[in-house]
SELO-179462 format. One line per 3 residues: number of its first residue (from 1); their letters; for each residue x, y, z of C-alpha. Coordinates in nm, 4 decimals, m for minus. Layout:
NUM	a	X/Y/Z | ...
//
This chain:
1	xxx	m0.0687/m2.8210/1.5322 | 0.1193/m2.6648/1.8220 | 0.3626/m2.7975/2.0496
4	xxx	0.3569/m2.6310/2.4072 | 0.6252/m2.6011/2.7080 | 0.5058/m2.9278/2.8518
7	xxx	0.5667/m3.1096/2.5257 | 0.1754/m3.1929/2.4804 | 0.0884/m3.1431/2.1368
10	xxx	m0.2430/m3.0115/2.0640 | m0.4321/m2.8796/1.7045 | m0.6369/m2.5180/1.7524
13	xxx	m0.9077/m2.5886/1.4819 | m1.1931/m2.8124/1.4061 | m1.3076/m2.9187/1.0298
16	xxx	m1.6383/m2.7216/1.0715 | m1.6151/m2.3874/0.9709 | m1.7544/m2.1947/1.2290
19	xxx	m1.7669/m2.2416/1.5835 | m1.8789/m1.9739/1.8630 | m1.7494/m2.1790/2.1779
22	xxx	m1.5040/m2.0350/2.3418 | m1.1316/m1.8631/2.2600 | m0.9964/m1.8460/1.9197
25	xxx	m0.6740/m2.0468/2.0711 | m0.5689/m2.0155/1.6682 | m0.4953/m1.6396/1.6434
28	xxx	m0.4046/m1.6606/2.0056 | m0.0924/m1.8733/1.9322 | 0.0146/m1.7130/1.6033
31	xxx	0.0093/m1.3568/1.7662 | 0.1939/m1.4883/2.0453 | 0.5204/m1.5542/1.7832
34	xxx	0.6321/m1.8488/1.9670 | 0.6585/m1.7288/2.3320 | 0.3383/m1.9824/2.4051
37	xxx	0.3720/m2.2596/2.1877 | 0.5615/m2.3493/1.8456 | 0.3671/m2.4546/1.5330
40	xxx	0.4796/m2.7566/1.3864 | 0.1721/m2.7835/1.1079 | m0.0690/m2.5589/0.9162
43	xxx	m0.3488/m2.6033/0.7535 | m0.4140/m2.3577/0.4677 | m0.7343/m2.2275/0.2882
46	xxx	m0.6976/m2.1736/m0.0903 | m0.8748/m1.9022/m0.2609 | m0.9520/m1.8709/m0.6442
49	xxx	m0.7133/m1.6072/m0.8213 | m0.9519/m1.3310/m0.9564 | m0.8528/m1.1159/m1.2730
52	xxx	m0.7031/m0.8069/m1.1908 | m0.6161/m0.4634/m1.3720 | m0.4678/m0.1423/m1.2935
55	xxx	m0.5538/0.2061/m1.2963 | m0.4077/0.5539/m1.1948 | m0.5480/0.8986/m1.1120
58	xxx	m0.4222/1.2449/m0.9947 | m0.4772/1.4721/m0.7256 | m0.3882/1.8243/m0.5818
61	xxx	m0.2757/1.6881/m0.2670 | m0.2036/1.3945/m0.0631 | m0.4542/1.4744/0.1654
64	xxx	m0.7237/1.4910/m0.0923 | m0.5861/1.1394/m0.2247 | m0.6023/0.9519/0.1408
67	xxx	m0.9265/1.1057/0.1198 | m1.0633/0.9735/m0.1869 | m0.9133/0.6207/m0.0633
70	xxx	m1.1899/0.6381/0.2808 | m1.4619/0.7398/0.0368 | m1.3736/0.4648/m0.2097
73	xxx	m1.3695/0.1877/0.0109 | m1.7036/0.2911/0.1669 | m1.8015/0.1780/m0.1543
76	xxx	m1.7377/m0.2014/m0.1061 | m1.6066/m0.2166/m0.4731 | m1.3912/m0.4497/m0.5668
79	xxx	m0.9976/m0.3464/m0.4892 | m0.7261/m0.5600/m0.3871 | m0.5038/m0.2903/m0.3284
82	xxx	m0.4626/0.0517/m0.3416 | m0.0774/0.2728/m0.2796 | m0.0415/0.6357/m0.2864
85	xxx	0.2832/0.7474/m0.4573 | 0.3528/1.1345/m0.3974 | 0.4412/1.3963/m0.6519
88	xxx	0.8399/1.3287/m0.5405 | 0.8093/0.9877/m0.6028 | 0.6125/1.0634/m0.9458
91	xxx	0.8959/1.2772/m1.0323 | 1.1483/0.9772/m0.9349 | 0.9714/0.7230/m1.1577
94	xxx	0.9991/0.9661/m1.4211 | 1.4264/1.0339/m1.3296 | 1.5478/0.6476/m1.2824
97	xxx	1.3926/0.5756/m1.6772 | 1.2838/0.2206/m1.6032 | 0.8790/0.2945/m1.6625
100	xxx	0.7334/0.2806/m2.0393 | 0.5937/0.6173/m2.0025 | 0.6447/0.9624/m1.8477
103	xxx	0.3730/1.0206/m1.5560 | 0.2164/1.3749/m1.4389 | 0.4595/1.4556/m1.1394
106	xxx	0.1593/1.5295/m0.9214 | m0.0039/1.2962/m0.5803 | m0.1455/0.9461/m0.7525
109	xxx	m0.3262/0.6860/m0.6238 | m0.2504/0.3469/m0.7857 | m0.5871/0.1193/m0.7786
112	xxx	m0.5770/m0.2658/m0.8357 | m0.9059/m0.3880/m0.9331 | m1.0098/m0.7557/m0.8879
115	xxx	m1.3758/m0.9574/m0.9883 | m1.5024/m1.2389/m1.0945 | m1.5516/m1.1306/m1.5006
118	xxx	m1.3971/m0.8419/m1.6730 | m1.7418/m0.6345/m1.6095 | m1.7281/m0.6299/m1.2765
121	xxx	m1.3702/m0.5024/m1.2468 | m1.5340/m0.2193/m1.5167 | m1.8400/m0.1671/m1.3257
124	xxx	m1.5644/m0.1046/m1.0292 | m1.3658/0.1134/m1.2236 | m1.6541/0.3666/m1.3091
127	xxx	m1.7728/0.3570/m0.9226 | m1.4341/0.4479/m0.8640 | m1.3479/0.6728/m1.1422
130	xxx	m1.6874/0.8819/m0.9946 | m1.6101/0.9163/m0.6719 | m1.2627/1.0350/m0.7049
133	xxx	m1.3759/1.3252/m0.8458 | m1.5310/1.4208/m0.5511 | m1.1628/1.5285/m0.3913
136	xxx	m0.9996/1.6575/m0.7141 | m0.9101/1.3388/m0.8609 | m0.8059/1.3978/m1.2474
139	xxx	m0.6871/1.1858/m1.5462 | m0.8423/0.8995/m1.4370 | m0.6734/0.5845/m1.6565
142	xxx	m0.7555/0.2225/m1.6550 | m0.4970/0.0145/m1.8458 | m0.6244/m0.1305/m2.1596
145	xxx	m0.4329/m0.4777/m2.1488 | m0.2734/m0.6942/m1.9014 | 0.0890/m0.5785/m2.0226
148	xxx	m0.0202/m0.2624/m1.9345 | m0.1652/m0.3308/m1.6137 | 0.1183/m0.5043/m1.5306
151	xxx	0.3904/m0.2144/m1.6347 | 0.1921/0.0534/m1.4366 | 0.2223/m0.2136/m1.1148
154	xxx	0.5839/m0.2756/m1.1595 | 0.6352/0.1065/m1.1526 | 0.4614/0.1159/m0.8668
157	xxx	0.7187/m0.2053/m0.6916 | 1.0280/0.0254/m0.8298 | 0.9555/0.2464/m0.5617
160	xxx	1.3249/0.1900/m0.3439 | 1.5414/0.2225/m0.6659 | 1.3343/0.4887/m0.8052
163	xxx	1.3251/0.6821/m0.5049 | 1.7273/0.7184/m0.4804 | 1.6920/0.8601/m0.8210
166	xxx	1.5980/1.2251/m0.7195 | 1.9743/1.2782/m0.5595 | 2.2742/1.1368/m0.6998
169	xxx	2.5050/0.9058/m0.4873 | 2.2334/0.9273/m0.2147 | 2.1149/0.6317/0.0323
172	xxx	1.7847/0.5964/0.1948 | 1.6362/0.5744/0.5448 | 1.2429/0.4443/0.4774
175	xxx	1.0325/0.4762/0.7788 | 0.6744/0.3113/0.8169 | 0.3728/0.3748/0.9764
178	xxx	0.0198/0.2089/1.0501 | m0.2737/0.4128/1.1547 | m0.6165/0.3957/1.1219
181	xxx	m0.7285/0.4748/0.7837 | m0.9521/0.7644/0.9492 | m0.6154/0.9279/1.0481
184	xxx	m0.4220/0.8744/0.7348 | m0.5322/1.1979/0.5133 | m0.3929/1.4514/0.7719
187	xxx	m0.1052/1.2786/0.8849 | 0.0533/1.1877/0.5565 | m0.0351/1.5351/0.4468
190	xxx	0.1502/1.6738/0.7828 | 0.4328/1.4451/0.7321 | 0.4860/1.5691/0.4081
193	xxx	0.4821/1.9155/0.5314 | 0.7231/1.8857/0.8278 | 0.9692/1.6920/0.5066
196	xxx	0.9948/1.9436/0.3522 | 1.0309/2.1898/0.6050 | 1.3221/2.0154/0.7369
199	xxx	1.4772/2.0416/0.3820 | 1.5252/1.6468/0.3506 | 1.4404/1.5570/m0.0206
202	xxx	1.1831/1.2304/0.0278 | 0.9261/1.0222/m0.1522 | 0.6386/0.8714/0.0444
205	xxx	0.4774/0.5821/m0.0892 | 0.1597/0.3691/0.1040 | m0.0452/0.0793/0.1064
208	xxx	m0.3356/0.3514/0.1944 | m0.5821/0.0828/0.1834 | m0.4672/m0.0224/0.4981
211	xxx	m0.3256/0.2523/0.6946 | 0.0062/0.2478/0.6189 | 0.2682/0.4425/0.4368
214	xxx	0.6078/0.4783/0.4474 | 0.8701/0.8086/0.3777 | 1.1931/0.7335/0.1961
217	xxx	1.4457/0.9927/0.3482 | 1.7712/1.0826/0.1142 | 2.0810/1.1733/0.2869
220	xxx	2.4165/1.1923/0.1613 | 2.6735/1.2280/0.4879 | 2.6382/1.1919/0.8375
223	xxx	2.4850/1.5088/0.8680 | 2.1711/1.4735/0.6611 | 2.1762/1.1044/0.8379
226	xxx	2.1192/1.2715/1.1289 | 1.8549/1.5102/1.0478 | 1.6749/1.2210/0.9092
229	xx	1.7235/1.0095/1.2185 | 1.5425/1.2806/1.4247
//
């Protein structure tokens, strides 16, 4: 239900399902934010909550990570997620002392599986676990209970307060970025170049299943503010 300028109050949708005829005034109005209309009502569709579990893998890069994530979802198996956590940010996790366990301080990709019955998700985890390899992927690791699963996740949600781990008394500028996921392997790989070039100590972390990533940049004073602003 939206209300417009005029004050005439109109609903976007229909109960059938589908329709082809004519604009989809529904995503029209939400993208607009409120500049054409404000929405007074929602309707919302529930979906079934699928099991899940975790796994993590290794690579020599984060190029050849991004990578694997293109080839993996040209797959079609069953992820809800997938982040990239670089070796820095490995390292951090392993500093700040929170996590269960000590990780390999190399470029990981975190996987979430999801399906209907515990062997699909395991059918999904050996497409996956095969494909990887493809681009270097190593020590490929499925978690073997749902506390498990759910420690390796939580490591993965630590990311901010791990991250200021690597310098003492620092603070952190985190940037983000969307591309395609066709562009992602060489410009997260370049971005972590041109990092470390510039001599700021960072850990880059992304939702690489859809594009986007984000570099947390550690400065101490004004002047490493700076460099980071630029």
């Amino acid at each position: 239900t939206v209300v417009l300028p005029s004050g005439e109050v109109i609903k976007t949708r229909q109960r059938a399902r589908k329709s082809s005829a004519g604009f989809d005034v529904t995503k029209l109005f939400i993208g607009a934010e409120g500049t054409l209309g404000i929405i007074t009502e929602v309707t919302i569709r529930l979906a079934p909550v699928l099991p899940t579990t975790v796994a993590i893998v290794q690579f020599p890069d984060v190029k050849k990570a991004t990578e694997a994530v293109i080839d993996v979802m040209n797959r079609s198996v069953g992820i809800q997620c997938v982040e990239l956590c670089d070796s820095e940010f490995m390292r951090s996790t392993n500093l700040y002392g929170a996590s269960q366990r000590k990780y390999p301080e190399a470029d990981s990709l975190f996987f979430k599986f999801q399906g209907p019955t515990p062997a699909s998700i395991l059918e999904s985890a050996r497409i996956v676990k095969q494909v990887i390899k493809k681009r270097g992927g190593t020590g490929f690791e499925l978690a073997r209970s749902e506390k498990e699963a759910n420690d390796l996740w939580a490591d993965r949600k630590n990311a901010l307060y791990s991250g200021l781990a690597l310098v003492e008394g620092c603070r952190g500028w985190s940037t983000d970025v969307c591309v395609p996921v066709s562009k992602l392997p060489a410009l997260v790989y370049e971005t972590k170049k041109d990092i470390q070039d510039l001599g700021i100590v960072s850990a880059i972390v992304g939702h690489v299943g859809d594009g986007n990533f984000h570099a947390l940049l550690l400065f101490r004073n004004d002047e490493e503010l700076a460099i980071a602003r630029e």
